[in-house]
C-alpha positions as CSV (number, residue, x, y, z in Angstrom):
1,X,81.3,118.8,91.9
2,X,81.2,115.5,93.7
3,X,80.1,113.2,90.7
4,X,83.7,112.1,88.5
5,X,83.8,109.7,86.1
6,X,87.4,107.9,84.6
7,X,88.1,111.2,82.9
8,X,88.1,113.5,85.7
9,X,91.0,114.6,87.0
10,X,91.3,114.3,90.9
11,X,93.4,115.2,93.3
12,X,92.0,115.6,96.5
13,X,95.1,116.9,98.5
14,X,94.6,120.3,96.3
15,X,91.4,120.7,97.6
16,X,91.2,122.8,101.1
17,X,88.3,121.7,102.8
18,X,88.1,119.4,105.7
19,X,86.0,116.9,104.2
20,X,86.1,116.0,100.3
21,X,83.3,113.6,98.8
22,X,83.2,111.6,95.5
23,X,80.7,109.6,93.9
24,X,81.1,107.3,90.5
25,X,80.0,104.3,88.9
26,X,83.3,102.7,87.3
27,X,84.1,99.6,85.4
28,X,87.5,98.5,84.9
29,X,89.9,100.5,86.9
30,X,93.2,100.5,88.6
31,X,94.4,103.5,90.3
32,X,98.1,102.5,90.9
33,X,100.0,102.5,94.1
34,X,99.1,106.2,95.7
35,X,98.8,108.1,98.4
36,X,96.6,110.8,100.0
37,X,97.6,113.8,102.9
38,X,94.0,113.3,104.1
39,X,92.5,110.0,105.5
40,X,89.9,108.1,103.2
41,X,86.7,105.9,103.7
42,X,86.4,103.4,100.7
43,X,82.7,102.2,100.0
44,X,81.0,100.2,97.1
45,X,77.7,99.4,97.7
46,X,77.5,97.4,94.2
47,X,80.4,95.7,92.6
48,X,83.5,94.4,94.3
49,X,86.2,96.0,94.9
50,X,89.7,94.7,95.4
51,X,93.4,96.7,96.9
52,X,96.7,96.1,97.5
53,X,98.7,98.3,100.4
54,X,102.7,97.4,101.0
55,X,102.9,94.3,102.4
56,X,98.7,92.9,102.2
57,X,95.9,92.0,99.7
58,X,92.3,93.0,100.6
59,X,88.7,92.3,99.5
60,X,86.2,95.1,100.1
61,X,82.9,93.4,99.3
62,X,79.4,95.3,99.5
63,X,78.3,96.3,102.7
64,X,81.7,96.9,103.7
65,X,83.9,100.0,104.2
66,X,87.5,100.1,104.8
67,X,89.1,103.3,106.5
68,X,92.5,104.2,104.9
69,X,94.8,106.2,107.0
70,X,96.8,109.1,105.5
71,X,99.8,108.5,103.8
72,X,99.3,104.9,103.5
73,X,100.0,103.6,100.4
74,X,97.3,101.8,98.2
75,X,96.1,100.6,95.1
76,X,92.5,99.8,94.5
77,X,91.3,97.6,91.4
78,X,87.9,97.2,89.8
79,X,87.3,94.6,86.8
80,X,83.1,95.4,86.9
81,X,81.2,98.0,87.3
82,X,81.2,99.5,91.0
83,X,79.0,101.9,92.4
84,X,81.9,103.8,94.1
85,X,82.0,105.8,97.0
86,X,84.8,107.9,99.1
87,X,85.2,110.4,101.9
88,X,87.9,112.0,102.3
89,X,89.0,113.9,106.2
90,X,91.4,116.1,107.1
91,X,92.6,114.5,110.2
92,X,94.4,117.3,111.8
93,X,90.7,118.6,111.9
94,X,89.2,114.8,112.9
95,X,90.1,112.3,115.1
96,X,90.6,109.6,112.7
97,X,91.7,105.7,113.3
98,X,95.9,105.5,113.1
99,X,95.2,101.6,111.8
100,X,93.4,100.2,108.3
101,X,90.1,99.5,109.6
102,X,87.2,97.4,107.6
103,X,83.8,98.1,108.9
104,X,80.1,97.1,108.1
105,X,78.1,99.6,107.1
106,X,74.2,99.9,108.4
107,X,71.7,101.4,106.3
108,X,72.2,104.6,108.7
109,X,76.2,104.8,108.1
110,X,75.2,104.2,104.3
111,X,72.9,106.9,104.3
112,X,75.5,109.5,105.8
113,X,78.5,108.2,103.3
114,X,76.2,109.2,100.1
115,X,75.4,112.2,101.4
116,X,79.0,113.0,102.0
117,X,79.9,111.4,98.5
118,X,77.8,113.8,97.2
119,X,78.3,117.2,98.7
120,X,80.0,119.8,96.3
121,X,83.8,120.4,97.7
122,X,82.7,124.0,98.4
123,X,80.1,123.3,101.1
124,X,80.6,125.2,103.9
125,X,82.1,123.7,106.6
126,X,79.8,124.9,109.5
127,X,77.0,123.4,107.1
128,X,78.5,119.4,107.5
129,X,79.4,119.7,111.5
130,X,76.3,117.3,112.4
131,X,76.6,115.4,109.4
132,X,80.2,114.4,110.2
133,X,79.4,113.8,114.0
134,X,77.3,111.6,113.1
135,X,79.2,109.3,110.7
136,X,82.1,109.3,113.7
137,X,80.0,107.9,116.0
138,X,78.1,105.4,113.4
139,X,81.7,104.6,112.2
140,X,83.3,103.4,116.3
141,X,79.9,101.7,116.7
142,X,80.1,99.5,113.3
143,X,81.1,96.1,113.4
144,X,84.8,95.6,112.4
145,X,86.0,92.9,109.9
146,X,89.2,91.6,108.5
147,X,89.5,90.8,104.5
148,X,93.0,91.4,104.1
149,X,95.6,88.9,103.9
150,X,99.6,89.2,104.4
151,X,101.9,89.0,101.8
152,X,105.3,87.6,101.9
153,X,108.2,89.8,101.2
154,X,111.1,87.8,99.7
155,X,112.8,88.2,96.9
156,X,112.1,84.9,95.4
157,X,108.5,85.5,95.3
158,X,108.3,89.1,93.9
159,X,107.1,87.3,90.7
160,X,104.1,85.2,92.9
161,X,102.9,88.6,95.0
162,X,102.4,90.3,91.1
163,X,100.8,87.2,89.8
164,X,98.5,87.4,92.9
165,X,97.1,90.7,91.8
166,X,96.0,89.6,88.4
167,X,92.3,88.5,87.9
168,X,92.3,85.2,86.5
169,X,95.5,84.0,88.3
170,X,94.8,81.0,91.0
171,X,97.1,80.4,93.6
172,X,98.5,77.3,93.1
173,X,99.0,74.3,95.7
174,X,102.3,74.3,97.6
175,X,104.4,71.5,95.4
176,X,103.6,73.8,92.7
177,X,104.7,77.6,93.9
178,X,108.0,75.8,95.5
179,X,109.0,73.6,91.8
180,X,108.0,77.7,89.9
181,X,110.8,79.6,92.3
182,X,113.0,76.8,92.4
183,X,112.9,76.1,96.4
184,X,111.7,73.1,98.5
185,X,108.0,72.8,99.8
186,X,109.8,73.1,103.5
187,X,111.8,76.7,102.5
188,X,108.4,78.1,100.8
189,X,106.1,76.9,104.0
190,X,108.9,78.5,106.4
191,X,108.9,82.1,104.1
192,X,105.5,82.1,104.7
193,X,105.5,81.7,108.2
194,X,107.7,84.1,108.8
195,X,106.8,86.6,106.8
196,X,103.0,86.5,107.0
197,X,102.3,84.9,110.3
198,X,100.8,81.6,108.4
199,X,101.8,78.3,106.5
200,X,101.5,78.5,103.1
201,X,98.5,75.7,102.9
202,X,96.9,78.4,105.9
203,X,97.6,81.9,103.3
204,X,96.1,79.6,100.2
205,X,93.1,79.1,102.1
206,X,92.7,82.6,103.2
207,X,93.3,83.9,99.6
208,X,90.8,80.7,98.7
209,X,88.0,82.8,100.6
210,X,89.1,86.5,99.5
211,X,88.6,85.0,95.9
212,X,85.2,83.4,96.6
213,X,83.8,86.4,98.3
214,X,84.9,88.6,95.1
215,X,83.6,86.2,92.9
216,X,80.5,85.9,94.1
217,X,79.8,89.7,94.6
218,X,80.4,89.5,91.0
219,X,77.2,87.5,90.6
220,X,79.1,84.2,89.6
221,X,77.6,81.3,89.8
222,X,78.1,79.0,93.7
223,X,79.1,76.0,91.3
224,X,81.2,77.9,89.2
225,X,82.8,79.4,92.0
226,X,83.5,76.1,93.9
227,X,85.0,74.6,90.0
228,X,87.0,77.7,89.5
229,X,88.9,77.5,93.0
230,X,89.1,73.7,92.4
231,X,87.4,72.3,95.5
232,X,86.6,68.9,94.8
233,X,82.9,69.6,94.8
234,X,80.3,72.1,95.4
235,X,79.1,70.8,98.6
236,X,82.9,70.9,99.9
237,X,83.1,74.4,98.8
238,X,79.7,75.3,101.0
239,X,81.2,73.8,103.6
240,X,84.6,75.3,103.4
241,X,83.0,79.4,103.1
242,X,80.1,78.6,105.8
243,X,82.6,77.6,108.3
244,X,85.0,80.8,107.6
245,X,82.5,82.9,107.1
246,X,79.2,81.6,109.3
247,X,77.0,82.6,106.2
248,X,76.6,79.7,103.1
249,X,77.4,81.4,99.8
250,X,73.7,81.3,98.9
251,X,73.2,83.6,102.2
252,X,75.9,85.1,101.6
253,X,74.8,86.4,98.1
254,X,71.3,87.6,99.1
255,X,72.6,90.2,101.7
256,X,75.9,91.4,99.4
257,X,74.3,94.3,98.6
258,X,72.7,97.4,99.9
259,X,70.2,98.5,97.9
260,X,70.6,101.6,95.7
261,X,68.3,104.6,96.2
């Protein structure tokens, strides 16, 4: 069995073989903070997917895959329905990346992860040798990317890094976080620099983008997008994704998905 739905009960480090395989469509979900023995490849070809590890927030938009090492701890969150997709290696058996690792994923490296996603967790192994061969060397060919962003760790914003995770919450501007955990504008902007390599005007443009790029793999509207994240007009929002992204949102929209077979 390789197709679960929000019933099933999984655990994937009770299952012996060398590669595991799962396949679901899944509205809202959240899987809690987890780990796995074995290494995993995330992929939603439909829907958006967002998921928290220790210390960072990530975006794993359609098209994209992100490899998860094992033992790392994670939490992936779905508020629409996502075509969902994960493989699961034994890495004492694979050579598998030590590092998170986001990748685009080609209509070939597609191909191999449903097939993968699909096989029953009996398959023999010496049945999935050129299968899995191939997927290695399709996976340290892709195209890397980087949707994650750092969060900060002190104590006085444990109440900001949960708000973060919410749906609907929108990171507010810096006079405001500093006046809601009761420190200056200067001691919020130097946590943040310390703590995740950026200002805090830098992170809130960063999570700006994250939060555009869900949003509109959710089929929201460019305008709507732009008013939500308050950007003082549409055109300024077009502006602001096509120069972090080097795609307009419109562009962006038509090639978020890989078509379904």
């Amino acid at each position: 069995m390789a197709i679960i739905d929000e019933q099933t009960q999984f655990d994937v480090d009770e299952l012996a073989a060398s590669v595991v395989g799962i396949a679901a469509d899944i509205g809202k979900h959240d899987s809690g903070m987890h780990q796995h023995e074995k290494g995993q490849l995330l992929y939603a070809p439909q829907g958006c997917m967002s998921f928290a590890l220790d210390n960072s927030i990530c975006i794993l938009p359609p098209t994209k895959a992100v490899w998860i090492p094992p033992y790392t701890q994670h939490q992936a969150m779905m508020t629409n329905v996502v075509a969902y997709r994960s493989v699961y290696f034994d890495c004492s058996v694979f050579e598998c990346p030590s590092n998170i690792t986001m990748i685009e994923v080609n209509a070939l490296l597609k191909a191999l992860i449903d097939k993968m996603a699909l096989w029953a967790w009996d398959k023999p192994e010496n049945e999935q040798l050129k299968t899995t061969a191939l997927f290695w060397e399709e996976f340290y060919e892709a195209k890397c990317h980087s949707f994650q962003l750092p969060m900060p760790s002190d104590r006085r914003l444990k109440r900001f890094r949960q708000q973060v995770m919410q749906e609907f919450f929108l990171v507010p501007p810096l006079t405001t976080l500093a006046h809601s955990v009761g420190a200056s504008t200067k001691t919020v902007t130097r946590l943040f620099k310390a703590e995740t390599g950026m200002s805090y005007q830098d992170w809130r443009q960063q999570w700006r983008l994250l939060k555009a790029i869900e949003l509109l793999s959710r089929e929201m509207q460019v305008s709507d997008v732009a008013n939500w994240l308050e950007f003082s007009s549409d055109s300024a929002f077009i502006a602001f994704f096509k120069y972090q992204t080097g795609k307009t949102p419109l562009s962006f929209i038509k090639s978020r998905t890989v078509p379904l077979k």
